[in-house]
LODO-723905 format. One record per residue (C-alpha): y, x, z negated; residue in three letters; residue number from 1. Coordinates in pm, whole numbers. Layout:
N
y: Y, x: X, z: Z, resn: Ala, resi: NUM .
...
END
This chain:
358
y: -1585, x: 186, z: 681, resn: Unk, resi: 1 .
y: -1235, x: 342, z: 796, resn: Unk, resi: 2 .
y: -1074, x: 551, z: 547, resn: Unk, resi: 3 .
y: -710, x: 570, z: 494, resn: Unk, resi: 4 .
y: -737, x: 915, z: 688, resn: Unk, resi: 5 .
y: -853, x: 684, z: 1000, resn: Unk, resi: 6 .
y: -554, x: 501, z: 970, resn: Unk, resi: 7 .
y: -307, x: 792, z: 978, resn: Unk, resi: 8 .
y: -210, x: 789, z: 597, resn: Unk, resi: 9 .
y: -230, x: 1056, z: 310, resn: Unk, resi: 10 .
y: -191, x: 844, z: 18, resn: Unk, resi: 11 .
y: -298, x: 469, z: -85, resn: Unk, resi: 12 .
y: -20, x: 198, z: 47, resn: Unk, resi: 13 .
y: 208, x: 73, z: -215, resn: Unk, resi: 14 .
y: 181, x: -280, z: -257, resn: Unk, resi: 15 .
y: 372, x: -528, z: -449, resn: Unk, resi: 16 .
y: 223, x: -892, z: -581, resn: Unk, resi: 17 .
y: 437, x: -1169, z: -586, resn: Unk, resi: 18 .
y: 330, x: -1479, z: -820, resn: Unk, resi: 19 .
y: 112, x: -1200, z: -1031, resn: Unk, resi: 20 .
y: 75, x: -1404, z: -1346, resn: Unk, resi: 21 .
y: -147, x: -1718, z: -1206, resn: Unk, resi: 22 .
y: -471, x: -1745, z: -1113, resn: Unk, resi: 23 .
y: -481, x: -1590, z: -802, resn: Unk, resi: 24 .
y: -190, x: -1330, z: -893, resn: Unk, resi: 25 .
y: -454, x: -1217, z: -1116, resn: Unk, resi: 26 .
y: -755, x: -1246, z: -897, resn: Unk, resi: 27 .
y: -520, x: -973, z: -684, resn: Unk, resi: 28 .
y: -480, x: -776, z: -942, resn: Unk, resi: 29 .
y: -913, x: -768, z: -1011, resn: Unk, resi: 30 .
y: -991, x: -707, z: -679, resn: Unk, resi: 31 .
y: -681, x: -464, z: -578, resn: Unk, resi: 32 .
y: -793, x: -230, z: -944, resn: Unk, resi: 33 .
y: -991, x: -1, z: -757, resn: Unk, resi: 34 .
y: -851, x: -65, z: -389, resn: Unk, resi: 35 .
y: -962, x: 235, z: -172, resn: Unk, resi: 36 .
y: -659, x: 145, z: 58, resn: Unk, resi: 37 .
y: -333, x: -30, z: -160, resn: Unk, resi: 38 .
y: -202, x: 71, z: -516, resn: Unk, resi: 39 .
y: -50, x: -196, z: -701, resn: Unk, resi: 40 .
y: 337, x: -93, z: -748, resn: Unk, resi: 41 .
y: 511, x: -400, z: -839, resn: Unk, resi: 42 .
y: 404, x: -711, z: -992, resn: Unk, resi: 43 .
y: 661, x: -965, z: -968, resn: Unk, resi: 44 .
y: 673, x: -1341, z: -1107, resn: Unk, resi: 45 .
y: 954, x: -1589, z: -1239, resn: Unk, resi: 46 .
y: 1220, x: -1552, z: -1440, resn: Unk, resi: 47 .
y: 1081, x: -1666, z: -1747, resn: Unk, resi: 48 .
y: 776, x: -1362, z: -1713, resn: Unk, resi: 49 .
y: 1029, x: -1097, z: -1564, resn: Unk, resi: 50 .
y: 1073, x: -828, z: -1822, resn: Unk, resi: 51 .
y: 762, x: -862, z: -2012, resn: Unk, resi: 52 .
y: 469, x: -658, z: -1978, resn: Unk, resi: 53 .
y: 190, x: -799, z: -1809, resn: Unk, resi: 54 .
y: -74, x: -858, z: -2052, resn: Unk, resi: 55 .
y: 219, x: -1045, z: -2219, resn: Unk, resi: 56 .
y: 321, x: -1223, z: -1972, resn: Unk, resi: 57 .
y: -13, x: -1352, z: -1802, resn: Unk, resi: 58 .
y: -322, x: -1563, z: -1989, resn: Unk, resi: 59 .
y: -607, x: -1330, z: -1805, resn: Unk, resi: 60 .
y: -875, x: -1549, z: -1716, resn: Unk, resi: 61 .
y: -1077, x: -1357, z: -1488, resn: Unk, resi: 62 .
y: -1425, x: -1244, z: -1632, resn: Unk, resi: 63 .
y: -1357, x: -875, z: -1508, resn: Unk, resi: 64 .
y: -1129, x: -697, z: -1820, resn: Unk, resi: 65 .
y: -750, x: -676, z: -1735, resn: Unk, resi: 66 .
y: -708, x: -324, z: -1614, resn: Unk, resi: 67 .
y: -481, x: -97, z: -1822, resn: Unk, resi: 68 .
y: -317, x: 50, z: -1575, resn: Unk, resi: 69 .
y: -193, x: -308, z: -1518, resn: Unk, resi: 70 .
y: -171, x: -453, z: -1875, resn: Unk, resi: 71 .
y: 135, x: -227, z: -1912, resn: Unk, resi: 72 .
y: 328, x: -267, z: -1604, resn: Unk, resi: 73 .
y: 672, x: -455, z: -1672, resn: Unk, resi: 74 .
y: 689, x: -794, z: -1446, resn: Unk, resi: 75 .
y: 992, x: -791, z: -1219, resn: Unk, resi: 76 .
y: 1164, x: -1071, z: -1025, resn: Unk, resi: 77 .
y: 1076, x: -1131, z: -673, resn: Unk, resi: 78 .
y: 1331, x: -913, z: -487, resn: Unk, resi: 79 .
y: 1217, x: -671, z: -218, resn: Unk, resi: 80 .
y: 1121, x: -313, z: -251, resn: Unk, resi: 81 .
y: 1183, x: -80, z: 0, resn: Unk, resi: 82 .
y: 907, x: 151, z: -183, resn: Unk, resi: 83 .
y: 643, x: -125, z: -115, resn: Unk, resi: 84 .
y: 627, x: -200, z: 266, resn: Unk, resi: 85 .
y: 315, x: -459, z: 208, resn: Unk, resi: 86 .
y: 371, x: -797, z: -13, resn: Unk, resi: 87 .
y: 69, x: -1006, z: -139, resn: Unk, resi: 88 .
y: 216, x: -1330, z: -228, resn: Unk, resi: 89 .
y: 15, x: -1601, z: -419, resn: Unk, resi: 90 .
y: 396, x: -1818, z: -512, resn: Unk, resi: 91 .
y: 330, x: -2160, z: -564, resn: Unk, resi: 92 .
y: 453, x: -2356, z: -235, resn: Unk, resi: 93 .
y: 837, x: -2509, z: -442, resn: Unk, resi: 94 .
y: 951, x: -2150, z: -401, resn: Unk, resi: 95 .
y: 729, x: -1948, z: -148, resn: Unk, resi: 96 .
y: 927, x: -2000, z: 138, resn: Unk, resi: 97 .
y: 1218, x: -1829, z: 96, resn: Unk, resi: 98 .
y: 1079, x: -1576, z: -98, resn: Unk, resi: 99 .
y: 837, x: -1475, z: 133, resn: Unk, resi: 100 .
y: 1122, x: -1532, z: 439, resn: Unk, resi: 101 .
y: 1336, x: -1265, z: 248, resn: Unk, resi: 102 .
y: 1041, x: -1008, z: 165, resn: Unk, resi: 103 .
y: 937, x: -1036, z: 607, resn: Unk, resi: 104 .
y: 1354, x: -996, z: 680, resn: Unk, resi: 105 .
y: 1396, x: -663, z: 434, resn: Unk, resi: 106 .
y: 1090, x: -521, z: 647, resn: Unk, resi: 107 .
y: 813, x: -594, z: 429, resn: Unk, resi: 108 .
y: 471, x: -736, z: 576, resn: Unk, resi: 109 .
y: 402, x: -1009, z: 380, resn: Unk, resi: 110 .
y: 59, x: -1185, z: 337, resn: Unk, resi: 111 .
y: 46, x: -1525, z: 230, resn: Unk, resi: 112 .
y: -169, x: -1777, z: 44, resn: Unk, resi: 113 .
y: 128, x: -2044, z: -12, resn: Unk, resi: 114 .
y: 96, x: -2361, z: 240, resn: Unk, resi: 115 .
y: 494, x: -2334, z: 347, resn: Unk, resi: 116 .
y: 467, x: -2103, z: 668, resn: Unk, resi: 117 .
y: 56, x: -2147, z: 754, resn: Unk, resi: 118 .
y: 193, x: -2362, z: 1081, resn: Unk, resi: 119 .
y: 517, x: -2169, z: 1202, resn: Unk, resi: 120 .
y: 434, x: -2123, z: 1553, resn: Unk, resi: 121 .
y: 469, x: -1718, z: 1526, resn: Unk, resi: 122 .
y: 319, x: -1717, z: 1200, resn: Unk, resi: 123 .
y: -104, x: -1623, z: 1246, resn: Unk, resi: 124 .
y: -328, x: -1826, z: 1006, resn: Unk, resi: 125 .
y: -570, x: -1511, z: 1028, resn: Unk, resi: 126 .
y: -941, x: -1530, z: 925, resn: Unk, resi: 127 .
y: -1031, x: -1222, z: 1027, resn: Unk, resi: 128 .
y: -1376, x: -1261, z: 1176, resn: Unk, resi: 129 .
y: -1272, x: -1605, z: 1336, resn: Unk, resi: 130 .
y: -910, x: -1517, z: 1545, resn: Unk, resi: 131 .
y: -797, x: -1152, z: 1460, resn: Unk, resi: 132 .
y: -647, x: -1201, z: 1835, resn: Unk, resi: 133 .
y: -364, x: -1416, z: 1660, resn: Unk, resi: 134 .
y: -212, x: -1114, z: 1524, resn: Unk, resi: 135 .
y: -50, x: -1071, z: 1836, resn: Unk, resi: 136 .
y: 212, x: -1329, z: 1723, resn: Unk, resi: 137 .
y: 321, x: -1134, z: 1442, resn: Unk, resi: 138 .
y: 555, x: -865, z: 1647, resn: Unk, resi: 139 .
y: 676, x: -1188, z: 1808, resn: Unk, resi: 140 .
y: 860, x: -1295, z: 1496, resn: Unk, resi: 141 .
y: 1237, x: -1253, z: 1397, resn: Unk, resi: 142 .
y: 1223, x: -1030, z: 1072, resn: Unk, resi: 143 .
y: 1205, x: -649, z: 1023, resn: Unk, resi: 144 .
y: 872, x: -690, z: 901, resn: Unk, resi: 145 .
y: 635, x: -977, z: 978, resn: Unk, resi: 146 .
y: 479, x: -1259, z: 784, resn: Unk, resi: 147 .
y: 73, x: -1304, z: 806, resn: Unk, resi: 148 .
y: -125, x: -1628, z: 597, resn: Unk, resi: 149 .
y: -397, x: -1702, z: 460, resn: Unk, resi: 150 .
y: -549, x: -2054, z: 481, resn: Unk, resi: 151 .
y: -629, x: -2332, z: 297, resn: Unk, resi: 152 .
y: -908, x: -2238, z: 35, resn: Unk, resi: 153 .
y: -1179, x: -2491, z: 126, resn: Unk, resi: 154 .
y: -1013, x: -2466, z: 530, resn: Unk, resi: 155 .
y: -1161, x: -2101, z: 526, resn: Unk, resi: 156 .
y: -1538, x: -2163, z: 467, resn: Unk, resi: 157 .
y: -1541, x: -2461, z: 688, resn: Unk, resi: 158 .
y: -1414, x: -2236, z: 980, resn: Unk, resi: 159 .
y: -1640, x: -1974, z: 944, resn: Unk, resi: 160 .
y: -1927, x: -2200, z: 884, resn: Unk, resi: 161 .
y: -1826, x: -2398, z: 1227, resn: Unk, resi: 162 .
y: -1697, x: -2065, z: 1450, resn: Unk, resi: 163 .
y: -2041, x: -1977, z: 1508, resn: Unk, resi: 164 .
y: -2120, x: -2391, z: 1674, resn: Unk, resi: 165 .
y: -1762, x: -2315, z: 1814, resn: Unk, resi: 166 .
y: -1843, x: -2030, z: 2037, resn: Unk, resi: 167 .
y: -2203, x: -2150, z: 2086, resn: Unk, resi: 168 .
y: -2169, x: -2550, z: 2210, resn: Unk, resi: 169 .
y: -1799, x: -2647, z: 2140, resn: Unk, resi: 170 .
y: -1700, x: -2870, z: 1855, resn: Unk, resi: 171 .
y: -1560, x: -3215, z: 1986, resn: Unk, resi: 172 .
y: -1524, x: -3348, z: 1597, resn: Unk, resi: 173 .
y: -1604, x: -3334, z: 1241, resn: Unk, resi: 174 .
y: -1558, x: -3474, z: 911, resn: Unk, resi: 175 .
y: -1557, x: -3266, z: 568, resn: Unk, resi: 176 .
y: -1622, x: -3426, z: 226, resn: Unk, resi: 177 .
y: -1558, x: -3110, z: -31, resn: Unk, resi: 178 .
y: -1603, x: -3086, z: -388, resn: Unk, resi: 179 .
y: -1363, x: -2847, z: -474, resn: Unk, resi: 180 .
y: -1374, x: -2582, z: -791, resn: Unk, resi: 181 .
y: -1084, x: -2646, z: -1115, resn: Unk, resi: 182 .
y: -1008, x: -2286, z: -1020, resn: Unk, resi: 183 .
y: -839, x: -2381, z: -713, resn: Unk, resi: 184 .
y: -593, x: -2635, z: -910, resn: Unk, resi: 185 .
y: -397, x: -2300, z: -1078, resn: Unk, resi: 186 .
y: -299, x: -2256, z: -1403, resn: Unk, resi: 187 .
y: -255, x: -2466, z: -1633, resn: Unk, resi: 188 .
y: -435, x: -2662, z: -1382, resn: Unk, resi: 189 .
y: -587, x: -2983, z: -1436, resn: Unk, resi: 190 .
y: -614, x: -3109, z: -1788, resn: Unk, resi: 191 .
y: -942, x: -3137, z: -1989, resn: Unk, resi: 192 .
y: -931, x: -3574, z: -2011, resn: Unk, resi: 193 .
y: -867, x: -3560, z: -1633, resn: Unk, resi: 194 .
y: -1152, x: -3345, z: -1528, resn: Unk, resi: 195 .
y: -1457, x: -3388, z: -1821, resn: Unk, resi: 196 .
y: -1709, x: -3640, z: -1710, resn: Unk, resi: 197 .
y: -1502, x: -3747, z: -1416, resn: Unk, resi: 198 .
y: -1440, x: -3684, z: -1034, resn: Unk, resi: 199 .
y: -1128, x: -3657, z: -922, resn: Unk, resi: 200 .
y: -1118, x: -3819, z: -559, resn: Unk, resi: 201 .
y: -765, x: -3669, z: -490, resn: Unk, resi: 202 .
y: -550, x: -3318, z: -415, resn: Unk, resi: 203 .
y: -224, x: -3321, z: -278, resn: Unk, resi: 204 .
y: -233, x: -3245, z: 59, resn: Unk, resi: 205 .
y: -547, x: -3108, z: 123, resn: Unk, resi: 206 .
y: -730, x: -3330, z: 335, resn: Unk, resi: 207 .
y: -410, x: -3269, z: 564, resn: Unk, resi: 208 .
y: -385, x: -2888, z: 526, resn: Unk, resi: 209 .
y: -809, x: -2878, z: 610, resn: Unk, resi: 210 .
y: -773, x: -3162, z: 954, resn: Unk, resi: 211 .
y: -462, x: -2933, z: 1078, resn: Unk, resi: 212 .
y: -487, x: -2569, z: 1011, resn: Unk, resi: 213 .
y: -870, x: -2570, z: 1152, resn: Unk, resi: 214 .
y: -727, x: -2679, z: 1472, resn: Unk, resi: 215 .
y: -522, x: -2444, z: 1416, resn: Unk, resi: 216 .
y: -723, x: -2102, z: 1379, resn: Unk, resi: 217 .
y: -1017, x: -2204, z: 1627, resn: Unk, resi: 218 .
y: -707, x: -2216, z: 1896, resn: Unk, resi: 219 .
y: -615, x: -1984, z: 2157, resn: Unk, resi: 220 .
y: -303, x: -1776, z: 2197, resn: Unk, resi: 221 .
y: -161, x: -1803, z: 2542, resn: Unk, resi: 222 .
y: 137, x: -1648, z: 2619, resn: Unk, resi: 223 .
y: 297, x: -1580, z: 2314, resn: Unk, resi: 224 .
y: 145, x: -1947, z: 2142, resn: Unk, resi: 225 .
y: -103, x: -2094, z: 2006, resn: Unk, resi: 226 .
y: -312, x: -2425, z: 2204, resn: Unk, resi: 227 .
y: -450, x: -2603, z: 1918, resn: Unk, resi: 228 .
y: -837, x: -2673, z: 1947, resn: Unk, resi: 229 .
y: -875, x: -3056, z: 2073, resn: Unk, resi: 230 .
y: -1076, x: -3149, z: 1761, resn: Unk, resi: 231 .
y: -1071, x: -3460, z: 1581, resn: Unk, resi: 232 .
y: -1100, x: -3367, z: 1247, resn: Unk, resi: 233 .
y: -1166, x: -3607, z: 898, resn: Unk, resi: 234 .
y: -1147, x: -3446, z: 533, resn: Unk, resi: 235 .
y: -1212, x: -3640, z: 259, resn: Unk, resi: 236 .
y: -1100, x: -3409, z: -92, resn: Unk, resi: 237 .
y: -1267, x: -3404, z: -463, resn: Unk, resi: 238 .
y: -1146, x: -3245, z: -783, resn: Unk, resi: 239 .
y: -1511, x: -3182, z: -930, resn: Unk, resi: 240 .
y: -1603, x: -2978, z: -1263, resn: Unk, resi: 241 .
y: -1701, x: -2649, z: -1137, resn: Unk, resi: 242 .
y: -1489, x: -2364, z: -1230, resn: Unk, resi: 243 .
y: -1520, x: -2105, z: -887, resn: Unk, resi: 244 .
y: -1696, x: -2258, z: -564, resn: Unk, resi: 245 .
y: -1565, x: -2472, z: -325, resn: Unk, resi: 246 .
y: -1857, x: -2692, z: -130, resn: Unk, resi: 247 .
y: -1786, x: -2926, z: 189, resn: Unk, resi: 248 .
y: -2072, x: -3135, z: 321, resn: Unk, resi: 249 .
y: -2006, x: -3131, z: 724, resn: Unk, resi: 250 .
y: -2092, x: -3362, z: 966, resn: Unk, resi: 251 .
y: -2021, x: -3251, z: 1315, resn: Unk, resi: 252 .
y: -2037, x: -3356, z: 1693, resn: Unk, resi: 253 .
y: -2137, x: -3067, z: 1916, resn: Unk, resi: 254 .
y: -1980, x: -3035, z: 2277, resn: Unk, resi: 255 .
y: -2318, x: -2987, z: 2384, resn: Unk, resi: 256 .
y: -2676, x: -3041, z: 2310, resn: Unk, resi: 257 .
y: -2818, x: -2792, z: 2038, resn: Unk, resi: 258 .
y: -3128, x: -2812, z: 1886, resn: Unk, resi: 259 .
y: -3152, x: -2720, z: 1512, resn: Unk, resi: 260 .
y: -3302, x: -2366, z: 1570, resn: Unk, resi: 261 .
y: -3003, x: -2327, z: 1818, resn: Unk, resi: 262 .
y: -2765, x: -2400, z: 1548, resn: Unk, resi: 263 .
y: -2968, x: -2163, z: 1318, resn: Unk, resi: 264 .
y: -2997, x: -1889, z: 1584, resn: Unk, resi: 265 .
y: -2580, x: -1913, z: 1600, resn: Unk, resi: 266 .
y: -2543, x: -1817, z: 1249, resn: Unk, resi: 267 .
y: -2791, x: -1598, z: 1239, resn: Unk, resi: 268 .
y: -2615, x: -1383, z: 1582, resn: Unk, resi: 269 .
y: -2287, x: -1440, z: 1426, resn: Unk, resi: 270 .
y: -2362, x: -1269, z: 1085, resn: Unk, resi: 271 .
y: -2611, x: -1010, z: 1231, resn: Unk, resi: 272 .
y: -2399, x: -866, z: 1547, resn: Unk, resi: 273 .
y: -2162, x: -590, z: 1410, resn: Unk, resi: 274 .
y: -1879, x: -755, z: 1311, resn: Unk, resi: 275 .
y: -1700, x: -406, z: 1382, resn: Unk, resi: 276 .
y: -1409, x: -513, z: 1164, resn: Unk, resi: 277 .
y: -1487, x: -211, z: 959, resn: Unk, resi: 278 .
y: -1295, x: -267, z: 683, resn: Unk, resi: 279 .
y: -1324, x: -263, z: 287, resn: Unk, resi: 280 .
y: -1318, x: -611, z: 200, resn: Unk, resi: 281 .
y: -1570, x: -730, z: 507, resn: Unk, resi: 282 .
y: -1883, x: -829, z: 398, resn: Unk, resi: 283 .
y: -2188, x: -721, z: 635, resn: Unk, resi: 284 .
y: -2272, x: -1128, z: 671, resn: Unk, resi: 285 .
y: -1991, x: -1341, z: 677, resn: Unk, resi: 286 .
y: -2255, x: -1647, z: 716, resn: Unk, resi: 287 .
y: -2560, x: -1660, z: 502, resn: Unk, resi: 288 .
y: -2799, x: -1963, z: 553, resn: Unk, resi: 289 .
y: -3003, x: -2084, z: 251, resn: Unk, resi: 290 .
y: -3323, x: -2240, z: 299, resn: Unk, resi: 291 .
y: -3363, x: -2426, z: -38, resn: Unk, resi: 292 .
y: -3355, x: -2777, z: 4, resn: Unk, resi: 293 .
y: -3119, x: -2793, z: -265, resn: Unk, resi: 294 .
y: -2874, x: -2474, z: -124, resn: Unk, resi: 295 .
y: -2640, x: -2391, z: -167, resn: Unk, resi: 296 .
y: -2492, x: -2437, z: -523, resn: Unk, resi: 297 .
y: -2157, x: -2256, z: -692, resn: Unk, resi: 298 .
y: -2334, x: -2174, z: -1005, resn: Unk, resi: 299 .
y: -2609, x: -1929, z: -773, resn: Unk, resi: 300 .
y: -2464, x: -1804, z: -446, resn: Unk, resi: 301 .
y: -2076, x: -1830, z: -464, resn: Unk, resi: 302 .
y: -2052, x: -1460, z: -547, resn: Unk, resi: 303 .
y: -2254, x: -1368, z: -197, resn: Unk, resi: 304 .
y: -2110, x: -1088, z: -59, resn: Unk, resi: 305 .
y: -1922, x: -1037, z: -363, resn: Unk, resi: 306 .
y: -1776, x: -1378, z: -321, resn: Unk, resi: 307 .
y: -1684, x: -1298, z: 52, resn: Unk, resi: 308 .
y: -1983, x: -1507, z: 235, resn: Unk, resi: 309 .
y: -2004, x: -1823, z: 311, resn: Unk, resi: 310 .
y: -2343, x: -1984, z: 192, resn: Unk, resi: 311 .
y: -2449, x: -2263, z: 489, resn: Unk, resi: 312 .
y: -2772, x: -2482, z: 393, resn: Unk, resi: 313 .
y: -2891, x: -2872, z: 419, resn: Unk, resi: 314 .
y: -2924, x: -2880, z: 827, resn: Unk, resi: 315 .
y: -3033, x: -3177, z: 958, resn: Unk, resi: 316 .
y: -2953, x: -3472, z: 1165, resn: Unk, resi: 317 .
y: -2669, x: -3703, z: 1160, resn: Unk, resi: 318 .
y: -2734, x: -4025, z: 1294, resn: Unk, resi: 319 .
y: -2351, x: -4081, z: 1298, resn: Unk, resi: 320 .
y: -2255, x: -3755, z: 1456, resn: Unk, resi: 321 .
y: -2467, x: -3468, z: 1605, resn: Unk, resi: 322 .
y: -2552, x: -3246, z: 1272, resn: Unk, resi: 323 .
y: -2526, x: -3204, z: 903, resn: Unk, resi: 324 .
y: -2470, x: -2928, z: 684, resn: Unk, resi: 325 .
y: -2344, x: -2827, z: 340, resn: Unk, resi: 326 .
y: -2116, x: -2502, z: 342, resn: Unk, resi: 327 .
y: -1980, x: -2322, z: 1, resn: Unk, resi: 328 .
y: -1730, x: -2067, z: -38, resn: Unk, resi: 329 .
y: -1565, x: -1905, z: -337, resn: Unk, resi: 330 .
y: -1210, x: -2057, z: -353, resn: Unk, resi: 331 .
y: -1017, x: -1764, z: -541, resn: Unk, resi: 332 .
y: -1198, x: -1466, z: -334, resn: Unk, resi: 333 .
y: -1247, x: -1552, z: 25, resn: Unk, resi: 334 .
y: -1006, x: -1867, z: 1, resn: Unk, resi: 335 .
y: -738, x: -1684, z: -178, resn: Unk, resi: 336 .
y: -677, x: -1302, z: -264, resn: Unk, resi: 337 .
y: -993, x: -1153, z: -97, resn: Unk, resi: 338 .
y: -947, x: -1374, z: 213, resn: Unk, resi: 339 .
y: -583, x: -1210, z: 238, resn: Unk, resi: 340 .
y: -679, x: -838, z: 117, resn: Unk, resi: 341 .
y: -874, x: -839, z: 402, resn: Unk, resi: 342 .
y: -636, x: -997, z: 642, resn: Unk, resi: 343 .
y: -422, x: -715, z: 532, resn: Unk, resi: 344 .
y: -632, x: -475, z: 625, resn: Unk, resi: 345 .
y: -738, x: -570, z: 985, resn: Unk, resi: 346 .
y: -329, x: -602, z: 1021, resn: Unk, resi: 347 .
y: -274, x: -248, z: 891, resn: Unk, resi: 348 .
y: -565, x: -106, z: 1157, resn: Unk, resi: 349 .
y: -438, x: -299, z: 1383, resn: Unk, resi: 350 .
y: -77, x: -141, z: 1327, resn: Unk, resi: 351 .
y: 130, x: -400, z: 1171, resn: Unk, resi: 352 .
y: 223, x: -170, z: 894, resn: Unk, resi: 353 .
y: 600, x: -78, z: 884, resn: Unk, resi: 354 .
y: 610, x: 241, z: 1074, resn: Unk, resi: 355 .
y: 800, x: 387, z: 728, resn: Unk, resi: 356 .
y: 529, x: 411, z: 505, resn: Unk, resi: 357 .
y: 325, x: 586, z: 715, resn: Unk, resi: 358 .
END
């Protein structure tokens, strides 16, 4: 794993978190505690938690115990630092925009999980082991700094469970049906009456965000832009009462014939080659596949990789498409704040770190 003496620094990179006080704020704030690479400088939030302490300002809901370090550090507004050259933003999508816009044009690099810049053309929509080469749009972009995002929660895992058939066969097509965790709603998120003994069969603009941005991300970058992959893509998107875990049941049409143990081989090459990404928040198999006929759940194999996997199971035939599968990610690690920690880190050793911090 690089070290920060790899990258050409002495001391940890300041960071600052924008939106710290929801549920993925704070889902930063667990996994950035004990960062070998960032130190938390600045948490920043509305106006209504500015000026409070943390642990006043923020219901902690994570399992791990608020750190005290953090518990006492005074919530600002969202206004750039020049002391903290890399953002983390986790805004809800009504105010991201600008935000973020300002943050990139006072020099800051600024990773994203908010929806509003995903599909900018300059703007990569990075999974790291899927299209690091779209960092090459960032120095394309008009700020000081740059801005990098993160996608869709439930968009992640399906990539990274499809890349592998991607590379292997092509991918002509396929539909999604996820059941997607209460966790990824936010805080206060949705209400007890809504979500007890029910499925919701509705979240704003998901099914969109998943049939675009995959298109998206398994692109290529040609001269300075990114050619959308020609997929045809269906999502289908449930509110279901699971509190961390997204899971999508996949049906997809290959490019090209595959037998199962081809399909099995692809995962298996794509988790077990070095990924050489050699960074903190990697795990060593971005793909694990489950042979339980009832894998993968949320409840057993969401926290794979320490919740950076993606748990694949349930292959078989589809006798409307080519194959079947079932595909489970965690929502608030890889599909939020660990998904962008480590996008963060392949930009920094890649060199997208404003040249004055280092």
């Amino acid at each position: 794993m690089r070290t920060l003496q790899d990258l050409g620094l002495s001391e940890k990179i300041p960071v600052c978190l924008l939106g710290a006080t929801g549920s993925v704020g704070q889902r930063f704030v667990s996994l950035l505690a004990e960062h070998p690479w960032f130190d938390i400088r600045a948490l920043m939030a509305s106006d209504r938690s500015a000026g409070k302490s943390y642990s006043e300002a923020t219901s902690w809901v994570q399992s791990a115990p608020l750190p005290d370090r953090v518990a006492g550090m005074i919530v600002q507004r969202c206004e750039p630092r020049e002391d903290c050259p890399l953002a983390f933003s986790s805004l809800d999508s009504s105010v991201a925009g600008d935000i973020e816009s300002s943050f990139a044009e006072a020099g800051s690099l600024v990773v994203s999980n908010a929806k509003n810049h995903r599909m900018d053309a300059d703007v990569p929509l990075l999974v790291p082991e899927v299209n690091s080469a779209h960092l090459d749009l960032a120095p394309l972009q008009q700020h000081s700094g740059a801005i990098i995002t993160n996608p869709n929660c439930s968009t992640i895992g399906v990539v990274l469970a499809l890349k592998p058939l991607f590379d292997a066969f092509g991918v002509e097509a396929f539909s999604v049906v996820t059941l997607q965790a209460v966790s990824g709603a936010g805080l206060p998120g949705v209400s007890s009456l809504q979500m007890l003994d029910n499925v919701l069969p509705y979240i704003d603009g998901e099914e969109n965000k998943i049939e675009t941005e995959s298109c998206k991300i398994l692109g290529v970058l040609e001269e300075g832009a990114i050619n959308p992959a020609p997929i045809i893509v269906s999502a289908a998107c449930n509110r279901v009462a699971v509190i961390d875990g997204h899971t999508s049941c996949v049906s997809v049409r290959l490019a090209s014939e595959a037998t199962h143990d081809d399909l099995l081989r692809a995962w298996d090459r794509f988790s077990a080659e070095p990924q050489q990404l050699g960074l903190p928040s990697a795990p060593a198999r971005p793909v694990h596949y489950l042979t339980g006929r009832a894998d993968p759940q949320p409840r057993l194999h969401r926290d794979l990789g320490k919740g950076m996997s993606v748990s694949v199971g349930r292959l078989r035939d589809c006798p409307v498409l080519d194959f079947k599968f079932v595909a489970l990610s965690h929502n608030t690690v890889r599909g939020a704040a660990g998904g962008a920690i480590l996008a963060a880190e392949l930009a920094i050793a890649r060199g997208l770190l404003p040249d004055s911090s280092r």
